[in-house]
Each structure stands twice: as C-alpha cells, then as structure tokens.
PABAKOL-162092 format. One record per atom (N, C-alpha, C): residue number from 0; residue in three letters; atom name; x, y, z. Coordinates in steps of 0.2 Angstrom, whole numbers, plus 5000, padded with zeros to 4 digits. Layout:
N
NODE  guke  bakol  voti    xx    yy    zz
NODE   NUM    ALA    CA     X     Y     Z
...
***
This chain:
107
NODE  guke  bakol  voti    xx    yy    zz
NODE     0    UNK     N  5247  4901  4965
NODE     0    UNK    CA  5249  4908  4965
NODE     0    UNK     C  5251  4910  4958
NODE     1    UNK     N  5250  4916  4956
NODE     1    UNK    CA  5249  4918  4950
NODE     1    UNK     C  5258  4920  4948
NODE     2    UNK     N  5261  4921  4944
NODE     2    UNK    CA  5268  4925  4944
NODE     2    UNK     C  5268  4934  4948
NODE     3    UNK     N  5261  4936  4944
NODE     3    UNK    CA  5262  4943  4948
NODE     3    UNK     C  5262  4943  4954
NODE     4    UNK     N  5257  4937  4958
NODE     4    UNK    CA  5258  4939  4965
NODE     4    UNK     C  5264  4934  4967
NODE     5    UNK     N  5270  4930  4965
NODE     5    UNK    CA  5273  4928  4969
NODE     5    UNK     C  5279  4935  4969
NODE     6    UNK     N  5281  4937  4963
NODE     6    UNK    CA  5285  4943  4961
NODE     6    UNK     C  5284  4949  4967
NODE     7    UNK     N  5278  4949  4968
NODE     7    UNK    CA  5276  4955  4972
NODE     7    UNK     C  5279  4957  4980
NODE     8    UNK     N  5277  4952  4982
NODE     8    UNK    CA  5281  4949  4990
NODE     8    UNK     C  5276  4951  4995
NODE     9    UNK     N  5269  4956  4993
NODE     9    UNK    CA  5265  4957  4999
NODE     9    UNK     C  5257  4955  4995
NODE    10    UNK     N  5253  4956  4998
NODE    10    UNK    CA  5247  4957  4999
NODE    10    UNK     C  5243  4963  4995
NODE    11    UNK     N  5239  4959  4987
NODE    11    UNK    CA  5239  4964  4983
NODE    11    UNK     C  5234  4970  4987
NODE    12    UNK     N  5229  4968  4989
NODE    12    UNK    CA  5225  4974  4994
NODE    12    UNK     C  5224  4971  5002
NODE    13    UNK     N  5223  4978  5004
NODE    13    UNK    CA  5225  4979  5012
NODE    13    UNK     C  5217  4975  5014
NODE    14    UNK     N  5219  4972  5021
NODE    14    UNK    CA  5213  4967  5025
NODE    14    UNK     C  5208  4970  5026
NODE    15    UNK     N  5209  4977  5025
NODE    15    UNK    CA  5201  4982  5026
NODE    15    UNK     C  5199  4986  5021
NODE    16    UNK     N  5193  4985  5018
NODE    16    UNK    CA  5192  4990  5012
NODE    16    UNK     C  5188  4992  5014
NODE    17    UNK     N  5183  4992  5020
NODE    17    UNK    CA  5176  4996  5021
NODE    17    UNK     C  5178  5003  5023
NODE    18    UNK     N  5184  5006  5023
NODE    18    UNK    CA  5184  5012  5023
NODE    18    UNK     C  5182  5015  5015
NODE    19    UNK     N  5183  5013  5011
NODE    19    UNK    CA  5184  5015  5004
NODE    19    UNK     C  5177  5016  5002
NODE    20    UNK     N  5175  5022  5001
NODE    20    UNK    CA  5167  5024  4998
NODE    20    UNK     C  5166  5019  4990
NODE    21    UNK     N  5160  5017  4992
NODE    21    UNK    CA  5157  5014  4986
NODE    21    UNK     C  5157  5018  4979
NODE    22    UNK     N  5156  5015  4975
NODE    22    UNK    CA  5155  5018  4970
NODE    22    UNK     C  5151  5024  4969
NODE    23    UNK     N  5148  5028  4965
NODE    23    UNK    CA  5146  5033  4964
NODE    23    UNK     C  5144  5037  4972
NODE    24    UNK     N  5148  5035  4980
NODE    24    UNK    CA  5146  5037  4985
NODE    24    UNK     C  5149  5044  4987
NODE    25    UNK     N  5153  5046  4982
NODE    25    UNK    CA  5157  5053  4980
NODE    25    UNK     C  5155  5059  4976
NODE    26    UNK     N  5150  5056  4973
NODE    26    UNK    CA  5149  5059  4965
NODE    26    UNK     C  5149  5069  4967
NODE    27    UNK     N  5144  5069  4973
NODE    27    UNK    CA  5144  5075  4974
NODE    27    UNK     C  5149  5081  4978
NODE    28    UNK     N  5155  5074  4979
NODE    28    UNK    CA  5163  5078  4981
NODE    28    UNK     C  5164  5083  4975
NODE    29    UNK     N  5167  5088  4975
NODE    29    UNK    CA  5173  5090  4971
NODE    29    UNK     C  5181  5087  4969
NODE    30    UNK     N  5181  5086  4962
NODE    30    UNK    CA  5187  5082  4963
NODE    30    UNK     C  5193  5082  4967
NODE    31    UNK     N  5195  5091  4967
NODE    31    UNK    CA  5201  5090  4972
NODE    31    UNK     C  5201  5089  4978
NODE    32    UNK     N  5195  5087  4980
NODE    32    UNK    CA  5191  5087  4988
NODE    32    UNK     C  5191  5080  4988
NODE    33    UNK     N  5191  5075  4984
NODE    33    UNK    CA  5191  5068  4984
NODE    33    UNK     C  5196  5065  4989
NODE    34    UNK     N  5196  5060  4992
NODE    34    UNK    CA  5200  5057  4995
NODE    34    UNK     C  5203  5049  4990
NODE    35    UNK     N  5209  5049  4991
NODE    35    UNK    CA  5212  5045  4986
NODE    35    UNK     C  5215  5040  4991
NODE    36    UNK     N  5212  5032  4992
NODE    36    UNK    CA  5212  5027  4998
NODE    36    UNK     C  5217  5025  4997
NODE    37    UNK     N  5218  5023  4990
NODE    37    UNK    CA  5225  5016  4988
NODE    37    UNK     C  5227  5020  4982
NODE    38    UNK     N  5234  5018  4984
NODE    38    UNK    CA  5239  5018  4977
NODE    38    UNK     C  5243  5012  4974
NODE    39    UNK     N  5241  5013  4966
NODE    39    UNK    CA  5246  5007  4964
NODE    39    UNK     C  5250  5009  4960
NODE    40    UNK     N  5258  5004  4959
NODE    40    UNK    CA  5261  5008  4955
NODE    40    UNK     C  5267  5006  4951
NODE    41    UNK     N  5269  5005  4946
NODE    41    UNK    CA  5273  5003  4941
NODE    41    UNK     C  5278  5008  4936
NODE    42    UNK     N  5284  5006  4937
NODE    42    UNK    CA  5288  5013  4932
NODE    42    UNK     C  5285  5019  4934
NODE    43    UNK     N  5284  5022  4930
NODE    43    UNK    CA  5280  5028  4930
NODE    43    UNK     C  5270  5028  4930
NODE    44    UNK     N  5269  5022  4928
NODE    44    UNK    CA  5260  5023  4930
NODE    44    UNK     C  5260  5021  4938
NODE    45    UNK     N  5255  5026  4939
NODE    45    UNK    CA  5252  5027  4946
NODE    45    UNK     C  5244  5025  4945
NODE    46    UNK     N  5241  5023  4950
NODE    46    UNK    CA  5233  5022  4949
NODE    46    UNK     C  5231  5025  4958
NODE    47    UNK     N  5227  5028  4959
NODE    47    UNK    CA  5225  5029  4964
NODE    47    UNK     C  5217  5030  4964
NODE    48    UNK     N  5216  5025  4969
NODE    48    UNK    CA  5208  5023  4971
NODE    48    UNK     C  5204  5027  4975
NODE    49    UNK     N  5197  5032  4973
NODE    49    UNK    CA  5194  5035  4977
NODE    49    UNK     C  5188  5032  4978
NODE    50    UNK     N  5185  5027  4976
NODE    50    UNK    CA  5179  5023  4976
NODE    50    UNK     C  5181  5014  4974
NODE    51    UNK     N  5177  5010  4979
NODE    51    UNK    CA  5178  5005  4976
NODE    51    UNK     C  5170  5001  4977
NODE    52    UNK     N  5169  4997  4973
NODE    52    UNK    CA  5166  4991  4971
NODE    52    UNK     C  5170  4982  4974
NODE    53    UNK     N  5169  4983  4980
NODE    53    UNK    CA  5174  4977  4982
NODE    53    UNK     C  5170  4969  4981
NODE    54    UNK     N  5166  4969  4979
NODE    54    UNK    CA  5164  4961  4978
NODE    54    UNK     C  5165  4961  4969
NODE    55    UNK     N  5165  4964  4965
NODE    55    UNK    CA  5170  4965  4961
NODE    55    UNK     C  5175  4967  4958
NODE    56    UNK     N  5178  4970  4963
NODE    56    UNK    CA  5185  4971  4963
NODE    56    UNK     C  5187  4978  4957
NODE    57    UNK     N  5179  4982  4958
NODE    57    UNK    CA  5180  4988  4952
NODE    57    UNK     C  5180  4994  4954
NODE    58    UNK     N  5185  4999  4953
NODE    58    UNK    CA  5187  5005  4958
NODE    58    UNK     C  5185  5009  4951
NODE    59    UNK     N  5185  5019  4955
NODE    59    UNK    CA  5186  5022  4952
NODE    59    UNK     C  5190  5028  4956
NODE    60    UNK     N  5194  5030  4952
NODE    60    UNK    CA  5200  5034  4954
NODE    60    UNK     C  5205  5039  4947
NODE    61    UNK     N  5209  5038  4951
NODE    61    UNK    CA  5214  5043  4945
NODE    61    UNK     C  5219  5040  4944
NODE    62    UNK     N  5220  5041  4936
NODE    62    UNK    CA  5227  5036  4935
NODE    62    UNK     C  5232  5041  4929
NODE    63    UNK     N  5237  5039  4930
NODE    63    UNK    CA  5244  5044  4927
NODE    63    UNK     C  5246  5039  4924
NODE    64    UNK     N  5247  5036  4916
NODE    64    UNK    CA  5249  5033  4914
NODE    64    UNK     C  5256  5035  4912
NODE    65    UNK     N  5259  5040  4915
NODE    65    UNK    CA  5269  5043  4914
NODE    65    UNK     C  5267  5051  4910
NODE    66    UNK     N  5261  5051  4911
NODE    66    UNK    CA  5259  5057  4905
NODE    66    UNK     C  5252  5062  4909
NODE    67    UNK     N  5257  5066  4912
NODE    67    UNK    CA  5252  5073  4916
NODE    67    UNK     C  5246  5075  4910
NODE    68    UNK     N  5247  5075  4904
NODE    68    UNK    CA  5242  5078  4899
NODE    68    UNK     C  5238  5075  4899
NODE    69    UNK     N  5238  5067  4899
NODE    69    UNK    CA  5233  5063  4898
NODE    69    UNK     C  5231  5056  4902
NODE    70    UNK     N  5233  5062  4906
NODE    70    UNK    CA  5230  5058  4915
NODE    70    UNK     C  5223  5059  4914
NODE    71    UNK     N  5221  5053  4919
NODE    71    UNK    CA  5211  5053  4919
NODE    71    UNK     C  5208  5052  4925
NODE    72    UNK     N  5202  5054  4928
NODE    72    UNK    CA  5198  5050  4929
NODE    72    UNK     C  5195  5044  4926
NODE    73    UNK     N  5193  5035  4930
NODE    73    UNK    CA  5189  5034  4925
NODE    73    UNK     C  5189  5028  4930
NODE    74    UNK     N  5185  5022  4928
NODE    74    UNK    CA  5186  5015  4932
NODE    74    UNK     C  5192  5010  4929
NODE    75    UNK     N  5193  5006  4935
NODE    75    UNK    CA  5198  5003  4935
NODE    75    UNK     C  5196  4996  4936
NODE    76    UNK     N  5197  4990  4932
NODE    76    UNK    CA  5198  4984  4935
NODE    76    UNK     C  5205  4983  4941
NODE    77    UNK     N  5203  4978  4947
NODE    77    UNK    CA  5211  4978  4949
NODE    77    UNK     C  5212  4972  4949
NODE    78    UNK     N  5205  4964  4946
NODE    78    UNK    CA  5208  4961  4944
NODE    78    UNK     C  5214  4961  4939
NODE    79    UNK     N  5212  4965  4934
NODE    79    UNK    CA  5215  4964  4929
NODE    79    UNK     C  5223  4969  4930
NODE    80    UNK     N  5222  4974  4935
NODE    80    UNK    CA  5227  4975  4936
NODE    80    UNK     C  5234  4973  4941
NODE    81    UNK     N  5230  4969  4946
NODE    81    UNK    CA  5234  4964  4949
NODE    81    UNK     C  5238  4959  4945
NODE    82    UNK     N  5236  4958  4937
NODE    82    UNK    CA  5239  4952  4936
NODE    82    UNK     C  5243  4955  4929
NODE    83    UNK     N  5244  4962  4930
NODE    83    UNK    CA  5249  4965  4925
NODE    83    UNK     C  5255  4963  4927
NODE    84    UNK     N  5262  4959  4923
NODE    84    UNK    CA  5267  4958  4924
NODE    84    UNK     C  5273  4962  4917
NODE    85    UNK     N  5277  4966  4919
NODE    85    UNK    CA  5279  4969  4914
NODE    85    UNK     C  5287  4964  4911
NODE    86    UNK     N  5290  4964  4909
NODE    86    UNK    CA  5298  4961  4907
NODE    86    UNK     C  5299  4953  4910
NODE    87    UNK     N  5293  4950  4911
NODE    87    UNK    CA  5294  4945  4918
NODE    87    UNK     C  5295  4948  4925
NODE    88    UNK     N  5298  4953  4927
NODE    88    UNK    CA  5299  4954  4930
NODE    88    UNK     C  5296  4959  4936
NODE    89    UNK     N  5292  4964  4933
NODE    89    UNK    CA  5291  4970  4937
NODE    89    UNK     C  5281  4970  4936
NODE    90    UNK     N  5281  4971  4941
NODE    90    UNK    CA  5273  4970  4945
NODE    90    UNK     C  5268  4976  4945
NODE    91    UNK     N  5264  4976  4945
NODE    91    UNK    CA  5259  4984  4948
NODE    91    UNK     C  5260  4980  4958
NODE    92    UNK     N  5264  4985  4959
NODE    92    UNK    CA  5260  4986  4968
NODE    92    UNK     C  5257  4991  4970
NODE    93    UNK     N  5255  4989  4977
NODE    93    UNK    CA  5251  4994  4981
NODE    93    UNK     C  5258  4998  4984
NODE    94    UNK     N  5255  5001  4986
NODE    94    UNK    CA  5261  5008  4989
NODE    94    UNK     C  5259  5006  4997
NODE    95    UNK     N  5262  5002  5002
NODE    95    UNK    CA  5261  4998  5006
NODE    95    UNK     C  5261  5006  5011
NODE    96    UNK     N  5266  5010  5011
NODE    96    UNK    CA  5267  5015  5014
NODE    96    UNK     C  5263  5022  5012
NODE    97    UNK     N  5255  5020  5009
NODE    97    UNK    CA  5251  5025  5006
NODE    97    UNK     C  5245  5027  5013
NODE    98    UNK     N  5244  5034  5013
NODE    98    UNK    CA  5239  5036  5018
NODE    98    UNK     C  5235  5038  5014
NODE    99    UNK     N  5229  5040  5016
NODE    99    UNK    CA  5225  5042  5011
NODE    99    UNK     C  5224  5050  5011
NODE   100    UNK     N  5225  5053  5006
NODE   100    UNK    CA  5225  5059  5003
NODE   100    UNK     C  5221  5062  4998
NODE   101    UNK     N  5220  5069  5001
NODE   101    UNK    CA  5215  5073  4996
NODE   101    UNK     C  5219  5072  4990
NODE   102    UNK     N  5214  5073  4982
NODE   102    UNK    CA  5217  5072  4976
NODE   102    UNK     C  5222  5079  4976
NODE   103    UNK     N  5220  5086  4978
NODE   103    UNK    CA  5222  5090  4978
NODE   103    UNK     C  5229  5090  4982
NODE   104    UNK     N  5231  5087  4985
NODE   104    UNK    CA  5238  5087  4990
NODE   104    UNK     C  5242  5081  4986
NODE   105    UNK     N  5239  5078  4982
NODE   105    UNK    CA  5243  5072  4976
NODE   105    UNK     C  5246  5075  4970
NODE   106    UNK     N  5239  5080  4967
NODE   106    UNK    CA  5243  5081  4961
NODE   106    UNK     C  5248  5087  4962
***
C-alpha cells in the first residue's frame, strides 16, 4: 500500500465507473451542460471528472488549481494523481460525498 493510499482512509475511486462517459463521448455537450462524475481535492486544488478512460486510468475534466483565472479544461492522469502526497501528510481525495453535477451548477 502506497503512503498516499494508507493516509487517505477510503477507496481512491468508486466500484462503479461505467456510468462515467468515455472519452471524447461528450465532445458535442456544451461545457456548462457537461456533467462532472468525480471530484478530487486537496487544500484549495479541486479536479472534477467529466470523461474517463478507465483501463487507463486517464480522465478529462476541469481542474482549479486555488486560481479561478487559470482554471482549465484538460486531461488528467489519476494514477499520478492518486499518488500525490503533500507535507507527508495531506493526500488528493475523492469527495466520497460528491453527486454528479452539471459544470454550470459547479462553477
């Protein structure tokens, strides 16, 4: 077990991801019309998944790095973000208490 996941206490992603549309299975949504599945989140970075790639673990969504102006669209690994550990101490989680949400009712 990794430190990030002993630190964390749950279950980095939820038992079911086939709700989550594939990859470019949205392209012809509008953004604020997207639906945002999963939320991860640390200090002030938030990451929220609208598409995901589950046999490689590569999503695409919107992420707020503590800074509204240079917030993005873009893809995300969550290996890699799973295994983010900040001070020893503090983890990227999942928002265990997250529903899924138009982008427009987020930002």
């Amino acid at each position: 077990m990794s430190t990030a996941d002993a630190l964390r206490g749950h279950d980095w992603l939820p038992d079911r991801l086939d709700p989550i549309p594939d990859l470019y299975a949205t392209e012809a949504v509008p953004l604020a019309d997207k639906l945002l599945h999963l939320h991860f989140f640390v200090g002030s970075c938030d990451w929220w998944v609208a598409e995901l790639d589950g046999d490689r673990r590569i999503a695409f969504g919107y992420v707020n790095l503590g800074d509204d102006q240079n917030a993005e669209w873009g893809y995300m690994d969550l290996t890699e973000l799973r295994g983010i550990v900040v001070h020893d101490c503090f983890v990227v989680e999942r928002d265990l208490d997250w529903t899924p949400a138009k982008v427009g009712d987020v930002r």
